[in-house]
C-alpha positions as CSV (number, residue, x, y, z in Angstrom):
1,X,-7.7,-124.9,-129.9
2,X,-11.2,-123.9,-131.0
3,X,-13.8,-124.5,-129.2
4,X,-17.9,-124.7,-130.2
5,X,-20.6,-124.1,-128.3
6,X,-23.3,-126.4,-128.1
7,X,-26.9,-125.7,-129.1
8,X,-29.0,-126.4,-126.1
9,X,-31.6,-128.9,-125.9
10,X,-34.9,-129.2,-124.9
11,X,-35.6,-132.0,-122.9
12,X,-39.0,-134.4,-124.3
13,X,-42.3,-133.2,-122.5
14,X,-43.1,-135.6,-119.8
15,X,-39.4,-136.5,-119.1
16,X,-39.0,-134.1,-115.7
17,X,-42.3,-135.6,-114.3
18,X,-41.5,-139.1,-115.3
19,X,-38.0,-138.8,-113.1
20,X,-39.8,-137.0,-110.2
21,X,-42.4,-139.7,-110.2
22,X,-39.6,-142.2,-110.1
23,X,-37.9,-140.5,-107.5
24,X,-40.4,-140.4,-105.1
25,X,-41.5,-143.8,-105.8
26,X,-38.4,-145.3,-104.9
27,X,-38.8,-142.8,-101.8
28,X,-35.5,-140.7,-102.4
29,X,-34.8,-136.9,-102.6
30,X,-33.1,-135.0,-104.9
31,X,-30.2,-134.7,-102.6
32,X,-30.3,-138.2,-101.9
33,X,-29.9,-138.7,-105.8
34,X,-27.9,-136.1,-106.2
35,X,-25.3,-137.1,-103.6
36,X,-25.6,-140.4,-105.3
37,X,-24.7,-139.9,-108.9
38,X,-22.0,-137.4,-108.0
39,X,-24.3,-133.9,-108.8
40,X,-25.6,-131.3,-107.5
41,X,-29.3,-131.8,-105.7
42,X,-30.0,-128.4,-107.8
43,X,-29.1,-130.4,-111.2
44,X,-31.8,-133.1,-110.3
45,X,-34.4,-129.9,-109.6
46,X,-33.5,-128.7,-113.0
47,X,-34.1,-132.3,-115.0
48,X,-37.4,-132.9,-112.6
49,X,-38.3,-129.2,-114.1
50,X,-38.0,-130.1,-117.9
51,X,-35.0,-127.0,-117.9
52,X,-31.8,-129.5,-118.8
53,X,-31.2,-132.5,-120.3
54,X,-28.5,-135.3,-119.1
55,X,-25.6,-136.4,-119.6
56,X,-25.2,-139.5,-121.0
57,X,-23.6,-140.4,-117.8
58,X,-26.3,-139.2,-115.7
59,X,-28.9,-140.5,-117.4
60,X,-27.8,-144.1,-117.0
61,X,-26.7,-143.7,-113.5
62,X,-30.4,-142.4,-113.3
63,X,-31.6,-145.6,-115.3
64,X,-30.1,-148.0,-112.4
65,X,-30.9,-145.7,-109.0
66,X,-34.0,-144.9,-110.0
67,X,-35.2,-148.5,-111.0
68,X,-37.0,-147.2,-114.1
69,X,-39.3,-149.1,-116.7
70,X,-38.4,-149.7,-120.2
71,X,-40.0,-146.9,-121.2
72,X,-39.1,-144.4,-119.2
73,X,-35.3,-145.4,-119.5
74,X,-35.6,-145.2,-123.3
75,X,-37.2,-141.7,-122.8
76,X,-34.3,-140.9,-120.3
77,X,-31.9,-142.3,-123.0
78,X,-33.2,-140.5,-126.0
79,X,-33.3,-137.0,-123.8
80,X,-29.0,-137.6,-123.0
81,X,-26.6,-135.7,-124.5
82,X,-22.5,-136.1,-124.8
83,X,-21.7,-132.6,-123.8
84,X,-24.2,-131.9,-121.1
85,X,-21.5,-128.5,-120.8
86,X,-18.3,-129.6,-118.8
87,X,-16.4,-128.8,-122.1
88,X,-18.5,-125.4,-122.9
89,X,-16.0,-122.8,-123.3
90,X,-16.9,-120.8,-120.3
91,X,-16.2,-123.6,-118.0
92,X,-12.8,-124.0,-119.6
93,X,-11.3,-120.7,-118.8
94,X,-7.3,-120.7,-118.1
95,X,-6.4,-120.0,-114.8
């Protein structure tokens, strides 16, 4: 089986301080999130820093915890990608 790699992509500008601004409004931490959405609280540091962009999973568990507007959960939405890496080949190595 063959496997591709991915391109990475860059998240929209504005999109890591639009989810730190949500996160503390709704007066959570990363880890809180984190723990919440089943990630790690260095994953939410990365998507707060504009360096990754979601899941689509993520991004709509993000959507509901989070509480965001229209906007920013479109902006969340449009940034989410299918393969956010679990399938990447160097995560797939046989054991």
């Amino acid at each position: 089986m063959q496997t591709s790699v991915r391109e990475r992509r860059t998240p929209p500008v504005g999109l890591g301080d639009a989810l730190r601004c949500a996160r503390e409004d709704a007066g959570l931490s990363q880890g809180a999130v984190a723990a919440s959405i089943g990630v790690r609280a260095d994953y939410i540091s990365k998507l707060e820093r504009g360096q990754r962009c979601p899941s689509v999973e993520v991004a709509e568990s993000l959507v509901g915890i989070l509480n965001l507007s229209e906007a920013g959960a479109a902006l969340l939405r449009a940034a989410a990608v299918e393969d956010a890496g679990r399938s990447h080949p160097w995560r797939t190595r046989p054991l």
